[in-house]
C-alpha positions in Angstrom: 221.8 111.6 90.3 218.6 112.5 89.2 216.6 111.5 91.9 218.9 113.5 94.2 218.1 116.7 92.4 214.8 115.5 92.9 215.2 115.4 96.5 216.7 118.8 96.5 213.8 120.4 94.4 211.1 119.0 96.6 213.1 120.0 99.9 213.5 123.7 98.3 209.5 123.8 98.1 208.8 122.4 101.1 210.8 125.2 102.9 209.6 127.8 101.1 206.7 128.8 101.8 205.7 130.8 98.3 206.7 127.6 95.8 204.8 125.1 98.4 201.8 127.6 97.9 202.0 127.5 94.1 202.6 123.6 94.0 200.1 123.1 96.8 197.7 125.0 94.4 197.8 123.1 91.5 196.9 119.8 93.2 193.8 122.0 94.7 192.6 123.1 91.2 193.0 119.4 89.9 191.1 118.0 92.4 188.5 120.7 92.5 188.1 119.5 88.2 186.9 116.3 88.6 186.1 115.0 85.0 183.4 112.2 84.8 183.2 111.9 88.6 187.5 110.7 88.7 189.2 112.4 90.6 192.4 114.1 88.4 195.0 114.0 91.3 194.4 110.0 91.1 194.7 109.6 87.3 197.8 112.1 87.4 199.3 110.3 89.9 199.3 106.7 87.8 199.8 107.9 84.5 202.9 109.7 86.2 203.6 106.4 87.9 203.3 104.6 84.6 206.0 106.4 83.2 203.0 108.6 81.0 202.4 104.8 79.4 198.8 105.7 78.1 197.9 101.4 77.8 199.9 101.1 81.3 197.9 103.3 82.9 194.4 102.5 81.3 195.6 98.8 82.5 196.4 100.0 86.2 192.8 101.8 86.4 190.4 99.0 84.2 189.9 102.2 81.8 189.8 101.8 77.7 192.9 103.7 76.7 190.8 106.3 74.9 189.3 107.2 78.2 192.4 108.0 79.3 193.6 109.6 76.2 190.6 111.9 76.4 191.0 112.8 80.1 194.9 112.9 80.4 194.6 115.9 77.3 191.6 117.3 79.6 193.9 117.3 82.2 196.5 119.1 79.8 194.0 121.9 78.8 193.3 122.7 82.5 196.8 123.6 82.8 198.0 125.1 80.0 200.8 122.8 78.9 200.9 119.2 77.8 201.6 116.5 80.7 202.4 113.5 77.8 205.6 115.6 77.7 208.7 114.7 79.7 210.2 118.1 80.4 206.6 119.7 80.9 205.3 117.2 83.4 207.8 118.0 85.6 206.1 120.8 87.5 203.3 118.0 87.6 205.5 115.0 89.3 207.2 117.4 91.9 203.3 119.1 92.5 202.0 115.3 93.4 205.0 115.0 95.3 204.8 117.5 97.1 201.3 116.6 97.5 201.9 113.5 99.2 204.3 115.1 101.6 202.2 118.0 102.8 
């Protein structure tokens, strides 16, 4: 069920042309802030993947979990709200999806 609403969410943004804009321009601002030389997009996009498992992720990427600690709460003070949170990394998930279908 979930993933259909999912599915519904991300096909409402990608018709409308205002929300793709907004989602569209969070990607753009992550990748233009580029901590340590890492792209954010790509470190979003695992730790996302990874179910926002700090030690799965660090795994996936041959980082020290630390690194990732530090750069996933970087990531969360560039957007105003807190990505290691389930509701709030929403907006974040359907962003990269839309991301990847644009």
């Amino acid at each position: 069920m979930q993933k259909i609403r999912f599915a519904r969410m991300v096909r409402l943004i990608m018709q409308n042309e205002h929300l793709l804009a907004i989602y569209t321009g969070v990607m753009q601002f992550l990748e233009k802030m580029d901590p340590h030389g890492r792209p954010c997009i790509f470190l979003c996009a695992y730790y996302l993947d990874c179910c926002c498992d700090i030690m799965r992720t660090a795994s996936m990427l041959y980082l020290h979990r630390n690194t990732v600690k530090y750069r996933i709460h970087k990531i969360s003070t560039l957007l105003g709200y807190d990505i290691s949170d389930s509701n709030e990394s929403t907006n974040l998930i359907v962003a990269c999806a839309v991301s990847r279908l644009h």
